[in-house]
N, C-alpha and C positions, 0 to 999 in steps of 0.2 A: 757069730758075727755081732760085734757091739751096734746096741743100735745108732743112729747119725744124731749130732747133736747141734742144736739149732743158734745159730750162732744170732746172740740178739744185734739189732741196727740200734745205731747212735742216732737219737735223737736232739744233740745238743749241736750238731752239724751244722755250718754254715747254710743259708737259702743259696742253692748253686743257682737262682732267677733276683737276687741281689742285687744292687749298683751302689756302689758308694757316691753319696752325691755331697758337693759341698755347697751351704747355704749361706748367703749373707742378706743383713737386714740391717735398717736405721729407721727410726722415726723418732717423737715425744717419749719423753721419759715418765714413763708412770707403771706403777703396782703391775705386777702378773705376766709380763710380756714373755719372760725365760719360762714359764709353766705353762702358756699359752702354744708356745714354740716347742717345748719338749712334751705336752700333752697329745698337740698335731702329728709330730712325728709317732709317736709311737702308736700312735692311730693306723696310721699310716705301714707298719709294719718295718719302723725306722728302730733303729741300734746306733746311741750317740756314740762316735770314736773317739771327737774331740769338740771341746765348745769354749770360746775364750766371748766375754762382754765388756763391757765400758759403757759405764755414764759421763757426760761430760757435763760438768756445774755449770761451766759458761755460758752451754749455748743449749742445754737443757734438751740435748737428742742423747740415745740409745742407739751403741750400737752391738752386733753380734756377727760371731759367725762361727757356724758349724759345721759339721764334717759328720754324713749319718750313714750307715749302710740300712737301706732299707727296698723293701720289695714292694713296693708299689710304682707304680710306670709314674713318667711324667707328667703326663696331661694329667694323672689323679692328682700328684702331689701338687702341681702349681694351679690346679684349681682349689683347692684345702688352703693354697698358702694367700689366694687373689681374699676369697674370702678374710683370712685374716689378716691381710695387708687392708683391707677395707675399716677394722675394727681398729686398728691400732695406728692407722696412715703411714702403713710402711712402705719403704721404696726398697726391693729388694730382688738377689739375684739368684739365679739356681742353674748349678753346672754339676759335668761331671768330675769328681776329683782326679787332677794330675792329667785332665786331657790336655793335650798340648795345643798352646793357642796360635792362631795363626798368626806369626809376625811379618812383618818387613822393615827391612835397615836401611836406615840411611846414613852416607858416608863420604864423604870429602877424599881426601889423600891422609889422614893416619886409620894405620889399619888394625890399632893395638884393640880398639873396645869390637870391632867386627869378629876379629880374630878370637877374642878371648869368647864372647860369647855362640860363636857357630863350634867352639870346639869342647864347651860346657855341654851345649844341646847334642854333642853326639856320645862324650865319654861318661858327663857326670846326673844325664838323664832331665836338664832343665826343659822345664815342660813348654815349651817352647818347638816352634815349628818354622823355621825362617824361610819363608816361601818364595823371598827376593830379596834385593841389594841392589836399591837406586842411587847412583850418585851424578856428580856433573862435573867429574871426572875420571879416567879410564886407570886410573892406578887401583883399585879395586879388583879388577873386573881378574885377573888373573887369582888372588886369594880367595874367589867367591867360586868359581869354576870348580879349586881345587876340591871347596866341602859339597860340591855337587850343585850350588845355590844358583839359577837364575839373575841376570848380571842387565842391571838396564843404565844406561847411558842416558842421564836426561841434561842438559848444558843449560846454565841458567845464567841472565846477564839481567841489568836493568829493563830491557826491553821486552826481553822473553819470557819473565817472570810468570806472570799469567798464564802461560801457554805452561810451562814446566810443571806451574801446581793443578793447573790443570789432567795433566798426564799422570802426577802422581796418585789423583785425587779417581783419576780412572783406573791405576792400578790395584788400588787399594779396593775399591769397589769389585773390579774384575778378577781377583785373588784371595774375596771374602777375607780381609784382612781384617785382623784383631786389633791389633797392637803396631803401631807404628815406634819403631827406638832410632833415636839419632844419636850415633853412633858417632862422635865429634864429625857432625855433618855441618859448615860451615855456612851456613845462608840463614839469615831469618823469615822463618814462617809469617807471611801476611794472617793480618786479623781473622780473616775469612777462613782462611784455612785452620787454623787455631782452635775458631770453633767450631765446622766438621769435623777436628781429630779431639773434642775436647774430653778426657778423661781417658785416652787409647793411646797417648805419644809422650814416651817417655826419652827426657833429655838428662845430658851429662855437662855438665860444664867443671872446670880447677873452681875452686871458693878463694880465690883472690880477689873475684869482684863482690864489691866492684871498687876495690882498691887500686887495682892494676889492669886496667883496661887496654883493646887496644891490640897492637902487633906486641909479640914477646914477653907475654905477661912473669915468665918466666924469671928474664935477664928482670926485669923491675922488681921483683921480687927479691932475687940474688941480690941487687943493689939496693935494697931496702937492708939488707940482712935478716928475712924473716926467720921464725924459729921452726914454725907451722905449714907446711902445707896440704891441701886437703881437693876431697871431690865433693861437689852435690849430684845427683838424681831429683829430677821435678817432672812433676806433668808439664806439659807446654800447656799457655797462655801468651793469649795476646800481649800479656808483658813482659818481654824481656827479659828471661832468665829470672824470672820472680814469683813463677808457679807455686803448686801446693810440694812441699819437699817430702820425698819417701825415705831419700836414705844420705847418708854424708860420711866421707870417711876423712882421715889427717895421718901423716906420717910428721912424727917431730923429725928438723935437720938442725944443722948447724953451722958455725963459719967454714968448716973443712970443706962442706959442699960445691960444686963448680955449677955454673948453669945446667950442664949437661946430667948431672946427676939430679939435679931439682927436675927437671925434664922426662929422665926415668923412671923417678923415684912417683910424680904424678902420674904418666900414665899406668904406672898401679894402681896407685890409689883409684882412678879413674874406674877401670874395669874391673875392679872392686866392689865402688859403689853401683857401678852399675849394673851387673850380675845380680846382685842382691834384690835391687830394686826391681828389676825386670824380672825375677823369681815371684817376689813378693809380688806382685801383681800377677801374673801368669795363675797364681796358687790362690786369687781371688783373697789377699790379707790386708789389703789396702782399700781404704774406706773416707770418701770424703770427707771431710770436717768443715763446709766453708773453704777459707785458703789453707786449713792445715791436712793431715791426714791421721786415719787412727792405724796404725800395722801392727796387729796382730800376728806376732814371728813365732 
């Protein structure tokens, strides 16, 4: 009988006690930060997957963000990282990668940006967790049912304004909300609230404005004979459609175009740019600048 033969263990195997965790950081731009930041990690029993940086001349901050697999628990890692957030004044955040963030939509009567992104988050895995769909009207409420989503009716006039963001503002708290997206939700957010949702409410608006403002930006457009039309994505601010921009997309047309196909042809673009953007944030790549943003794609 042959004797038994010892089959050796891989030791270049993954740590099955692992997390892949993704890091972001901003602070002063100076010597050492990237060796500082990759010294830590690997301290730390960290493996870099991915790491993208940026200095910005301007305004003279650093920023970074990476992507680590590494086996040390969290309380170890973000006390290593307070420490060296201490040494370099960083502001900085620590997640797990691709965990899905808890959103809520908000939504008027078109259903195309709802639609497109509840049906991304179940086929195409955007990390994204749509926990509800408030709007202040019921044309919604049947599209939201259908992907399983929680359906809230909140009706907003001049008078009740207060009352409505106050409910929302209850929601949002009572559903551990993430990420607030308006989803061509057609009311503007008071000041106040702007700044509880500031850097977690992402909007979509056409980039005609503010050329074509107004009811029908559309037909004014057609009747301009533009060549251009296009989306933005912004964080909301108290300003008016003037937030820090994440993402923007344009579909060139031309004179054959009719209103109706400029109209199509936008809410493309629309759930386009906003897919992307609400990725791109979901995935922690987006990084204040002041009023710009630095995304890391």
């Amino acid at each position: 009988m042959s004797p038994a033969i010892e089959v050796p263990q891989r030791t270049d195997s993954p740590d099955a006690t692992a997390t892949h965790w993704v890091l972001t950081l901003s602070c002063p731009d100076r010597p050492g930060i990237v060796h500082a930041v990759a010294g830590l990690l690997a301290e730390n029993g960290g493996n870099i997957t991915e790491s993208q940086q940026f200095g910005d001349p301007l305004t003279g901050l650093f920023f970074m963000r990476v992507q680590v697999t590494a086996t040390a628990s969290r309380a170890t890692l973000e006390a290593a990282l307070a420490d060296l957030a201490a040494t370099f004044q960083m502001t900085w955040g620590l997640d797990v990668a691709g965990r899905p963030v808890r959103t809520l939509v908000l939504g008027s009567t078109a259903a195309h940006c709802l639609n497109d992104l509840a049906f991304r988050q179940r086929s195409e895995n955007l990390p994204i967790d749509i926990v509800a769909v408030v709007s202040n009207h019921t044309v919604l409420q049947e599209l939201a049912e259908f992907y399983g989503i929680a359906f809230h009716h909140v009706p907003v006039t001049a008078a009740t304004k207060p009352q409505a963001e106050a409910r929302l503002l209850e929601l949002v708290h009572d559903l551990d909300v993430e990420l607030v997206v308006l989803a061509r939700y057609m009311q503007i957010l008071s000041p106040e609230l702007c700044r509880e949702l500031a850097g977690r409410a992402i909007n979509i608006h056409h980039s005609f404005l503010p050329s074509f403002k107004g009811a029908r930006p559309y037909a004014q457009a057609h009747d301009r004979g533009v060549k251009l039309i296009g989306a933005t994505a912004h964080y909301v601010t108290g300003d008016l459609d003037e937030g820090p921009i994440i993402e923007q997309d344009v579909e060139r047309v031309d004179h054959t175009r009719s209103v109706e196909d400029l109209v199509a042809l936008g809410q493309d673009v629309e759930r386009r740019a906003l897919a992307r953007a609400v990725r791109w944030h979901a995935e922690h790549r987006v990084l204040l600048d002041g009023h710009r943003t630095i995304v890391f794609r």
